[in-house]
N, C-alpha and C positions, 0 to 999 in steps of 0.2 A: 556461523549463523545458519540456521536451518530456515526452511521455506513459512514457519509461521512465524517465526521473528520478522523477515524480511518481509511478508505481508503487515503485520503489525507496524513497522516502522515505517512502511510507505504510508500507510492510513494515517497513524500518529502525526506525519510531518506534513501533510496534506491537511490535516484538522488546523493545526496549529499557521501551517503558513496561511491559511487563505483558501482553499483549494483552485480551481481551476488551473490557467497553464503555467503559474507561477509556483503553484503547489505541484504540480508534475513535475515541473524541474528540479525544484528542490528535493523532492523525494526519490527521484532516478539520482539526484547527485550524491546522495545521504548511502543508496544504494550499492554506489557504482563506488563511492571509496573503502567499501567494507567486500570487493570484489567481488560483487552479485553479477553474473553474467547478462550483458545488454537481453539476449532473448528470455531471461527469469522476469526482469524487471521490466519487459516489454510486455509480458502475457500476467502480471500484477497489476499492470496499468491499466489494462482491457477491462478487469474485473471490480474496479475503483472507481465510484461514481466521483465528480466536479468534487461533493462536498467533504470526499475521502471515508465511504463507508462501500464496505464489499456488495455488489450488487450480483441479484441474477437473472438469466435470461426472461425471466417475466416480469421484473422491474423491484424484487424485493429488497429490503437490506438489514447489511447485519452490522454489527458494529466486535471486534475483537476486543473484549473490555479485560479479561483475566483468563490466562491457561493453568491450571494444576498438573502435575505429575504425582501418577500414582503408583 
């Protein structure tokens, strides 16, 4: 699993559980059996708002809907 899967599937399972700290467990634990290292999924966490959409330091957000390969 590369570092945009593993941010997608933290947001994905944050959307779906609920987000807040029931959706961070869930999603560190989604993380943690696919052997994401606790400090990758600590510093995905940082960048994940409550309602699991990527934020950044001035408050915007995105949401990871579709990647291509070209």
């Amino acid at each position: 699993m590369n570092l945009i899967e593993a941010i997608r599937l933290y947001c994905h399972t944050m959307q779906r559980t609920g987000g807040n700290l029931a959706g961070r467990e869930s999603a560190s634990k989604e993380l943690s059996e696919r052997l994401i290292p606790k400090d990758v999924i600590e510093a995905i966490s940082y960048c994940v708002s409550n309602d699991g959409y990527i934020m950044t330091a001035d408050g915007a957000r995105f949401a990871i809907t579709e990647l291509t390969t070209s």
